[in-house]
Backbone bond lengths (Angstrom), bond angles and torsions (degrees), N, CA, C in turn:
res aa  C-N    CA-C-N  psi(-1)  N-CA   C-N-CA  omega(-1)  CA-C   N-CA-C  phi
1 X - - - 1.468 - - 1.513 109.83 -
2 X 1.060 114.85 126.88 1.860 120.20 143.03 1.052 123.37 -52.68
3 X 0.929 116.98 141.94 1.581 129.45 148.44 1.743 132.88 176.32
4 X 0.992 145.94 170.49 1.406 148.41 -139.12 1.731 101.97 -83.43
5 X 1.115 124.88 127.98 1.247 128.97 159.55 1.651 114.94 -50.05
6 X 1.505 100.51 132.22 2.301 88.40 -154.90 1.087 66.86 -141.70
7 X 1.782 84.04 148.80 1.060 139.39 177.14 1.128 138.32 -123.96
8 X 1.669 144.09 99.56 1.426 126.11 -144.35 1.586 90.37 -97.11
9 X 1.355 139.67 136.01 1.275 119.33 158.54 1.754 107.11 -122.69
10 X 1.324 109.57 145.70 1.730 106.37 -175.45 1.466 103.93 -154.99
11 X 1.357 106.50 154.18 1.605 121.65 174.96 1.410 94.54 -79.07
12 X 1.460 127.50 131.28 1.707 111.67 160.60 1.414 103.77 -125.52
13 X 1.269 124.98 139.28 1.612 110.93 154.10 1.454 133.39 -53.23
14 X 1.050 135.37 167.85 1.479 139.08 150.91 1.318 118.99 -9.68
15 X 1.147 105.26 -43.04 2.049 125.87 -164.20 1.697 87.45 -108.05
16 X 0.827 133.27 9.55 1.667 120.09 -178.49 1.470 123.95 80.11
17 X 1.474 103.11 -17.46 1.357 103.44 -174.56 1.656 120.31 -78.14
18 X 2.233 104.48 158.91 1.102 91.41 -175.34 1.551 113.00 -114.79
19 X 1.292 91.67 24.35 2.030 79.82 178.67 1.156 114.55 -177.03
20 X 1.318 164.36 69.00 1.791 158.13 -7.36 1.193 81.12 -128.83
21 X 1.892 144.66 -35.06 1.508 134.20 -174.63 1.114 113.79 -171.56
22 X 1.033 132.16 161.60 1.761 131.22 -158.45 1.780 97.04 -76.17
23 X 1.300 109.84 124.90 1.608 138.56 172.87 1.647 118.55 97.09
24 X 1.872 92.17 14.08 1.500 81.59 172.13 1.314 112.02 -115.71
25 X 1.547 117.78 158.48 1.542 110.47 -170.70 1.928 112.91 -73.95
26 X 1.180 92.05 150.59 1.784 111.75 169.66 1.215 101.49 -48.41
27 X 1.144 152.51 -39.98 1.519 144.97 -124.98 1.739 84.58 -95.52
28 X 1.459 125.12 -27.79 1.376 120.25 -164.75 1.530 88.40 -75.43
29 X 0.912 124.92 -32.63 1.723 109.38 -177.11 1.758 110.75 -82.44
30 X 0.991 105.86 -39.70 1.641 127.10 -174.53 1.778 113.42 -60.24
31 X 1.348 87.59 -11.92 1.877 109.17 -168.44 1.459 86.02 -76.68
32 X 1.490 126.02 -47.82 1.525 131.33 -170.83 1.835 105.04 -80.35
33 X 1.280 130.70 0.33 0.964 116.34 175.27 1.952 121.29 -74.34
34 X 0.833 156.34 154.85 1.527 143.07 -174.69 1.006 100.67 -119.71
35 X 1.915 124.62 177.84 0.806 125.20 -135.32 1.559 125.41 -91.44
36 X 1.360 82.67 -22.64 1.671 91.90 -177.22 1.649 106.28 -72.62
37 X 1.705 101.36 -27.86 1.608 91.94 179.09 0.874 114.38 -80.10
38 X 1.291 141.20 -4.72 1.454 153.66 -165.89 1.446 92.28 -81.99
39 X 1.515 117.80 -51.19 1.660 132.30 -141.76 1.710 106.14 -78.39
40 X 1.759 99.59 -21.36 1.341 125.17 -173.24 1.552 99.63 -75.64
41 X 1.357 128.56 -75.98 1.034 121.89 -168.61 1.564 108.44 -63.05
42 X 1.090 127.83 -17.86 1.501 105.34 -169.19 1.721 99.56 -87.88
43 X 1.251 109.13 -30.43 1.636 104.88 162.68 1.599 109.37 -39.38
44 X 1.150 109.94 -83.93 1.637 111.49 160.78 1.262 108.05 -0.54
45 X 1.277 117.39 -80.85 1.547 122.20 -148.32 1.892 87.85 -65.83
46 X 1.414 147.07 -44.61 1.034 145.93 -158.67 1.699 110.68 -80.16
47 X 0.947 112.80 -4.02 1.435 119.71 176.05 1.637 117.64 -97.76
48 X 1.505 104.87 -22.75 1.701 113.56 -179.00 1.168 118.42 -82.38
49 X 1.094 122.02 179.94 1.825 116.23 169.14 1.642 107.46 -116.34
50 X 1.283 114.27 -12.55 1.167 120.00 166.64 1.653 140.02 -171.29
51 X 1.013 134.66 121.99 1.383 144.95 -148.14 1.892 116.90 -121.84
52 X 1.697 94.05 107.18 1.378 107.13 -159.84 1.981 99.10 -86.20
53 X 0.995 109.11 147.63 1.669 112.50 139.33 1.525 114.99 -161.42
54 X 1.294 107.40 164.52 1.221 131.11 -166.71 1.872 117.56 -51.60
55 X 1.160 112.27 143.05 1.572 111.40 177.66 1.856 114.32 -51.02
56 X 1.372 116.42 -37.27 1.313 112.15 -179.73 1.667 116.64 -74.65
57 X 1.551 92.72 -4.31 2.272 100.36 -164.17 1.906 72.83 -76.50
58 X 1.532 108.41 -46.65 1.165 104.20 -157.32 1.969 120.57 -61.64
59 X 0.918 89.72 -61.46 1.658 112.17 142.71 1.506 120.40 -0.44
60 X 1.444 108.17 -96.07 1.227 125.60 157.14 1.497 142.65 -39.19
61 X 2.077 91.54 -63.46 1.635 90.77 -172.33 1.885 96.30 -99.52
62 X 0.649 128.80 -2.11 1.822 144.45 179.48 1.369 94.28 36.17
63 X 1.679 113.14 47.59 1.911 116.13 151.93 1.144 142.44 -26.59
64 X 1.367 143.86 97.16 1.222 124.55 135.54 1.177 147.21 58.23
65 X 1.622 82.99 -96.86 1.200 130.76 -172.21 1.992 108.92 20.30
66 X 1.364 104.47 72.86 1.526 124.56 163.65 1.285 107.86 -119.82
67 X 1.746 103.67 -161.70 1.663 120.33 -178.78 1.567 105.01 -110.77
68 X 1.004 125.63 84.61 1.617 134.15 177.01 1.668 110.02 -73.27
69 X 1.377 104.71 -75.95 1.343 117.10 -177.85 1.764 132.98 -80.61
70 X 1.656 106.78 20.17 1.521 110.06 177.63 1.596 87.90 -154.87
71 X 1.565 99.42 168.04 1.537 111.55 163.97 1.278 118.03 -73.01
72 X 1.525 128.50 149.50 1.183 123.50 168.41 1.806 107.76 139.07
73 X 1.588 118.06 149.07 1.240 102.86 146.56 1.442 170.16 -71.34
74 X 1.223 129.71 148.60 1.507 115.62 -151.88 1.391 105.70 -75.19
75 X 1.423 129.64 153.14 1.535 119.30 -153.70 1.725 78.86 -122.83
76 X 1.956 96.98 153.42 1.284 108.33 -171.04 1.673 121.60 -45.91
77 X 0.857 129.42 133.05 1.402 126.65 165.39 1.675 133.21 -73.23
78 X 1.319 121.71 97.13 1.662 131.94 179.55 1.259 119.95 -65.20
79 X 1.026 133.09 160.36 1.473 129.90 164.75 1.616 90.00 -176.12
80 X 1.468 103.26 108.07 1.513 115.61 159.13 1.566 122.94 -76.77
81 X 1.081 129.33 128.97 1.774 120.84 179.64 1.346 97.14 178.68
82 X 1.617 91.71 113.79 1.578 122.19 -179.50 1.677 118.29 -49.81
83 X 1.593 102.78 -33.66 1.458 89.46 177.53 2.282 111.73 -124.39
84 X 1.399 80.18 38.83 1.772 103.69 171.26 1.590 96.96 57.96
85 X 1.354 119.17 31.60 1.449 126.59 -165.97 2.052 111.88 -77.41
86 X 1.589 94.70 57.75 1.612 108.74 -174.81 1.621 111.31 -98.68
87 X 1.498 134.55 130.89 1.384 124.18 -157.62 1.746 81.96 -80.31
88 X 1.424 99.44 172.75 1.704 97.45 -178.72 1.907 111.18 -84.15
89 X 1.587 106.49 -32.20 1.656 94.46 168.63 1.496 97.49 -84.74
90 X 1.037 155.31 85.39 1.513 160.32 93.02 1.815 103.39 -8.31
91 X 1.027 111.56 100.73 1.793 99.23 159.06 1.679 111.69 -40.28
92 X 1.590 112.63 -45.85 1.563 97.67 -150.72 1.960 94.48 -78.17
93 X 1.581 104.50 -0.67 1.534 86.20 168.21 1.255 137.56 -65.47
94 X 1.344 109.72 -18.05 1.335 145.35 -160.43 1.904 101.32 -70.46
95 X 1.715 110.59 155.16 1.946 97.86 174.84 1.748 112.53 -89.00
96 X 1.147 111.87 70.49 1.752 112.29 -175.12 1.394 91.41 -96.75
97 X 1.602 111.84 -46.54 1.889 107.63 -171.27 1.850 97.16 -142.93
98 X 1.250 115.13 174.86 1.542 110.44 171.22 1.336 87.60 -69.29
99 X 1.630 113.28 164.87 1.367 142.42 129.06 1.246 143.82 -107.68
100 X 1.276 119.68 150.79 1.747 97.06 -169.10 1.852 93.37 -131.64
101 X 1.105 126.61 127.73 1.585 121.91 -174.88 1.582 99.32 -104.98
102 X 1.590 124.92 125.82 1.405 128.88 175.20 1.464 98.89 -96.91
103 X 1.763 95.38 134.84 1.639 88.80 -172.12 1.647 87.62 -145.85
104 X 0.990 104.30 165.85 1.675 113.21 169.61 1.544 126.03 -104.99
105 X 1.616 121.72 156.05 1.684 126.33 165.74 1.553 95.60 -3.87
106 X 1.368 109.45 -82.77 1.396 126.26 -142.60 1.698 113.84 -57.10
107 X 1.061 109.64 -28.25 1.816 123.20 179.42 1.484 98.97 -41.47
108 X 0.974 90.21 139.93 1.849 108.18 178.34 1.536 106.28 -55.66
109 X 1.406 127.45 146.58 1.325 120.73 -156.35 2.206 90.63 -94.23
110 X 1.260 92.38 -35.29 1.231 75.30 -177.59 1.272 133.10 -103.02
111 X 1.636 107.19 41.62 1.488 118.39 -163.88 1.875 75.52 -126.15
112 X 1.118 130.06 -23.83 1.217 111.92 -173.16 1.566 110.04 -95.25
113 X 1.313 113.95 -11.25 1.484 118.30 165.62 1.347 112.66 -80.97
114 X 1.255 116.61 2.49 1.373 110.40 -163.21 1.919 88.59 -103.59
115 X 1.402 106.86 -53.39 1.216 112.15 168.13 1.544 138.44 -54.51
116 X 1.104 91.86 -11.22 2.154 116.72 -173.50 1.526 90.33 -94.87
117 X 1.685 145.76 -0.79 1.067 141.31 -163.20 1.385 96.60 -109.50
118 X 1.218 110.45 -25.77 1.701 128.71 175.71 1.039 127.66 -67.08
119 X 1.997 92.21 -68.77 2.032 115.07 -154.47 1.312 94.34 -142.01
120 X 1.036 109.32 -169.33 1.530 112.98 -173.62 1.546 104.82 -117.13
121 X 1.552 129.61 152.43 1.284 115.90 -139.74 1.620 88.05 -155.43
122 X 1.561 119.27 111.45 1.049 135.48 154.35 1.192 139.68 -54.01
123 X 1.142 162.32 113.85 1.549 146.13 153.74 1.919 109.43 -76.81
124 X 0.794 119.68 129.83 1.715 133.91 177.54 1.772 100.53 -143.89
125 X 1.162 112.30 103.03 1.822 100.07 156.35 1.521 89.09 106.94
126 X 1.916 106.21 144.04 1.441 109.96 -169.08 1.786 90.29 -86.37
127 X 1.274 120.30 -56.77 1.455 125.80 -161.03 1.633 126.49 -114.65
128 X 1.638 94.33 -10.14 1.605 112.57 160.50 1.612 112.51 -131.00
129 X 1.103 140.58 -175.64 1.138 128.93 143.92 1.724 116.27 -77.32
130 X 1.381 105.34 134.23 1.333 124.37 166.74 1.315 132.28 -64.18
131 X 1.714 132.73 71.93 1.400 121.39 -131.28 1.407 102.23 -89.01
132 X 1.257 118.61 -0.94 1.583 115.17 174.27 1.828 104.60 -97.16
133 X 0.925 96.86 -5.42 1.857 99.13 176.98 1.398 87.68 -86.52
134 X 1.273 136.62 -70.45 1.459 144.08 -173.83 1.560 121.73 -27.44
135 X 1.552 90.20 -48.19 1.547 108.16 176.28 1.351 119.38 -57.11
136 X 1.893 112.95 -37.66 1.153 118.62 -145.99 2.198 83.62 -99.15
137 X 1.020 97.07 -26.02 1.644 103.26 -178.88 1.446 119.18 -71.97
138 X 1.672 111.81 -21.46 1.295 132.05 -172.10 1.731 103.04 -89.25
139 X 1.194 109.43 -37.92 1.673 117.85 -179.01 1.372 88.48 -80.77
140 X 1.018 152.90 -102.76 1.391 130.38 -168.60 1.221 131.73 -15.40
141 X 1.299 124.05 -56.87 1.643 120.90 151.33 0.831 132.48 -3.03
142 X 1.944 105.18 -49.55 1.236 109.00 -160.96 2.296 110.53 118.63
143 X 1.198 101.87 -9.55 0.961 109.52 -151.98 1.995 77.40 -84.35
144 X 0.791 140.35 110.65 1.519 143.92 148.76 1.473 134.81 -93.59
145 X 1.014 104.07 -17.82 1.307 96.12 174.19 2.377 103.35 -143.75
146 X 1.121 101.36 111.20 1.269 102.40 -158.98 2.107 95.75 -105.16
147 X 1.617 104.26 160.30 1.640 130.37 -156.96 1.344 90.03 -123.03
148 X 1.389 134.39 107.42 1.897 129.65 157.56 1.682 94.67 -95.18
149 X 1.662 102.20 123.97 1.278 109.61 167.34 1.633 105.68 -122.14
150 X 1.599 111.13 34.74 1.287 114.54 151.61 1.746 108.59 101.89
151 X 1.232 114.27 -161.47 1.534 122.85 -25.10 1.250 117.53 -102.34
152 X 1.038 114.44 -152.73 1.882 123.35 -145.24 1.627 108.07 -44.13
153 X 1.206 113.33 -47.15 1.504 105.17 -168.20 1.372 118.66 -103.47
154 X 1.711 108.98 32.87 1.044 125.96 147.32 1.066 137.75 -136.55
155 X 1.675 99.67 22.65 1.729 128.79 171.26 1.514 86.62 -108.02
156 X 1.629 131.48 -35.28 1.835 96.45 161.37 1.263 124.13 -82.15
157 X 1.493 120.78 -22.59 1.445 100.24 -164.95 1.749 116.04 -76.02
158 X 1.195 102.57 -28.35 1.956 123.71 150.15 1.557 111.33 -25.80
159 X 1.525 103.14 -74.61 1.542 119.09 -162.52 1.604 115.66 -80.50
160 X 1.450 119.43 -31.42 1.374 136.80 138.73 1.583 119.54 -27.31
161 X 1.478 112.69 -42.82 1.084 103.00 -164.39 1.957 102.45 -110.81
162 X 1.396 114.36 -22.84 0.931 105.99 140.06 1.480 77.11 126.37
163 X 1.256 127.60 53.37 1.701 107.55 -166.16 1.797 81.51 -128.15
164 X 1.034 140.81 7.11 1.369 131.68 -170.27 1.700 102.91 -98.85
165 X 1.406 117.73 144.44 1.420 121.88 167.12 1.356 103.49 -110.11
166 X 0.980 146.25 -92.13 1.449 149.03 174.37 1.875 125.16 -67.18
167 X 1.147 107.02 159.77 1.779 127.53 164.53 1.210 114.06 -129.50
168 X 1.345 109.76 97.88 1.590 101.72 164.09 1.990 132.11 -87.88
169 X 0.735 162.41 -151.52 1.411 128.24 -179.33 1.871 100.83 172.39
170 X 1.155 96.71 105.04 1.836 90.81 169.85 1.652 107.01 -108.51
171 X 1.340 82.85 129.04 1.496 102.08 -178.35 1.996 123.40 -77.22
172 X 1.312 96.12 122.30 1.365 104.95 -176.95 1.787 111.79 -106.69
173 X 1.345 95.67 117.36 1.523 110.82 -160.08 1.429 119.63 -65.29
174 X 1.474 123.13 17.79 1.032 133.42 178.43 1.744 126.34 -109.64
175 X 1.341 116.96 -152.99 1.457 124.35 -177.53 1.459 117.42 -158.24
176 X 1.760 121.39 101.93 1.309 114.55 170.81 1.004 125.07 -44.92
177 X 2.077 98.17 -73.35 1.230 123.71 -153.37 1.852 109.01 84.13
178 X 1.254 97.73 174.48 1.738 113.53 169.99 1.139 102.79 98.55
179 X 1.661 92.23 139.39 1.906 90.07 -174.79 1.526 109.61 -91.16
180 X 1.524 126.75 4.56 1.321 133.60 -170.83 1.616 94.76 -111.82
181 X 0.847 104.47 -18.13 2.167 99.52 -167.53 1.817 82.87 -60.16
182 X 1.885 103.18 154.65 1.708 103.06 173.51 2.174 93.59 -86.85
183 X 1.390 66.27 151.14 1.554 93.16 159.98 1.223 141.17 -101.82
184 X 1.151 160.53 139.59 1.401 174.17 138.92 1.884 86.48 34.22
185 X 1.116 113.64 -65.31 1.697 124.79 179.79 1.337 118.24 -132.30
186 X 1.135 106.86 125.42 1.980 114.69 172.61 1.160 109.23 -80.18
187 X 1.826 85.69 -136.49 1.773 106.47 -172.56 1.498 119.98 73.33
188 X 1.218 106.97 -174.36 1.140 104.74 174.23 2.233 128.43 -89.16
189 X 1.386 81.41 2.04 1.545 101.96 169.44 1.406 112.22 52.25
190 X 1.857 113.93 154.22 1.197 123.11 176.38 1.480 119.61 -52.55
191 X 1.642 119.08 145.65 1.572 121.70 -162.63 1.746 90.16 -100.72
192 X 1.285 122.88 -28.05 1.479 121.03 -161.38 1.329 100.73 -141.17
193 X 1.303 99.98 159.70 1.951 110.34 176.68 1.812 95.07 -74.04
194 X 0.969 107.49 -39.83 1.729 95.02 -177.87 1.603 109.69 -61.13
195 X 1.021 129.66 -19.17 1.627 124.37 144.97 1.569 143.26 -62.42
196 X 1.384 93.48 -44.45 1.891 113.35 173.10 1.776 94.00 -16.47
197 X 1.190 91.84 150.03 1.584 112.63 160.19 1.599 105.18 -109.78
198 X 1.481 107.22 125.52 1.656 103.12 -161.32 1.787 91.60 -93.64
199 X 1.413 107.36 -152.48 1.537 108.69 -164.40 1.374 90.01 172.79
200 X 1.657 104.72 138.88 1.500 113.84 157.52 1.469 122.48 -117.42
201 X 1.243 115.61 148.54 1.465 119.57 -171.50 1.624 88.94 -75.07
202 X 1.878 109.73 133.27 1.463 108.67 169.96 1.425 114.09 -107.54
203 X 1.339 115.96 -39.07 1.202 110.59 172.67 2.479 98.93 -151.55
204 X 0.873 117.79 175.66 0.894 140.20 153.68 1.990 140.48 -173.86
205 X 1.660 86.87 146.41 1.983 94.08 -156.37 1.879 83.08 -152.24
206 X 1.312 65.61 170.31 2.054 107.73 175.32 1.521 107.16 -83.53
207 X 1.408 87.27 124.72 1.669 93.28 164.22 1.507 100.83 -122.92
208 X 1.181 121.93 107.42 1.720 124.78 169.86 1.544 83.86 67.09
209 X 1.531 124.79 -134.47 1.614 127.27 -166.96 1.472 95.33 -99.91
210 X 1.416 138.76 40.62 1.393 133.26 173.07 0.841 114.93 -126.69
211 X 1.243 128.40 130.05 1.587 145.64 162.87 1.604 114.09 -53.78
212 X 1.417 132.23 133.11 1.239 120.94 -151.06 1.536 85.19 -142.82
213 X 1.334 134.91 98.29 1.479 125.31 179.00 2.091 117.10 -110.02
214 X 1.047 121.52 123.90 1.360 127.93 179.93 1.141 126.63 -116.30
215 X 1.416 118.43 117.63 1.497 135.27 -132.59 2.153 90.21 -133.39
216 X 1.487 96.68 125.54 1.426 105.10 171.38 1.235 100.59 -78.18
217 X 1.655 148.01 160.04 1.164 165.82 -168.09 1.995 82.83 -99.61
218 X 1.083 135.53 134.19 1.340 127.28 123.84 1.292 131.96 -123.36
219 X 1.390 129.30 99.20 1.338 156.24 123.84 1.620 98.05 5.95
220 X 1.962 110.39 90.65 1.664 90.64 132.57 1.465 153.53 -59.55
221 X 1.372 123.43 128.57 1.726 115.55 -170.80 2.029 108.47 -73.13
């Protein structure tokens, strides 16, 4: 199979978490990020060709997701969701960058015509989306080198399946807590260490007052 060299990148707190409690947006934590860390990820985002997150990031934090704070162009915008479940003011519907929405068979026929008037609109997968079909449809595109800006339960179903190469991670100097707030990765998570998905530290530094740590993915064979 093909597919895009990925990259998960996320703000986490201290405790791992990404957003003070489950249904509130990131941006309340992200408000405390400064500038240089700010300046970091949007570099990021200007180097990719395209940058996925989840239907609820969309949902919730209703991103952007462009190049604001560095030079460069804005890389395509993803959004996987099995039943094309996108509100209709969506920012990323909007013409700032292409978008491409992965949706499956089952999506309402006329929620995806409604969305094909917008963005451009995939089918992958009879009753979910198929995220290794997606992958392999996305590298054809053109999409080679791909940006995950989350969230959790689509930083496991990614890393679960084994399609992630790197974690990059800016550190937020604080502490939620809560056993419901999402974390760095959901799902229903590994049962045994003979499952874990391991990771190597590649480099870590300061961005402005943030800790910036980058972790290779390693994949047991």
């Amino acid at each position: 199979m093909n597919r895009p060299y990925t990259i998960i990148v996320s703000e986490v707190t201290i405790d791992g978490k990404l957003t003070l409690r489950k249904g509130v947006s990131s941006k309340e934590i992200m408000k405390f990020m400064d500038e240089e860390a700010t300046r970091y990820l949007h570099q990021l985002r200007a180097k990719v060709d395209g940058i996925m997150v989840g239907a609820e990031t969309i949902r919730t934090d209703n991103p952007f997701l462009t190049v604001r704070y560095a030079e460069g162009k804005n890389p395509t915008r993803i959004v996987p969701t099995s039943m094309a479940d996108i509100p209709e003011d969506a920012n990323i519907l909007e013409k700032h960058a292409p978008t491409i929405i992965v949706t499956s068979e089952k999506a309402p026929e006329e929620k995806v015509k409604s969305l094909e008037e917008k963005v451009e609109v995939i089918r992958c997968g009879e009753e979910r989306v198929d995220l290794i079909k997606m992958m392999d449809v996305l590298y054809q595109k053109g999409i080679k080198n791909l940006m995950v800006e989350g969230g959790s339960t689509l930083n496991w179903n990614l890393i679960k399946l084994g399609l992630v190469d790197e974690i990059r991670l800016i550190h937020m100097p604080f502490i939620v807590g809560g056993t419901d707030t999402p974390t760095l990765v959901g799902g229903e998570g590994f049962s045994s260490l003979d499952e874990v998905v391991k990771a190597k530290l590649r480099a870590h530094f300061l961005r402005g007052s943030h800790l910036i740590t980058e972790w290779e993915i390693k994949y047991e064979d």
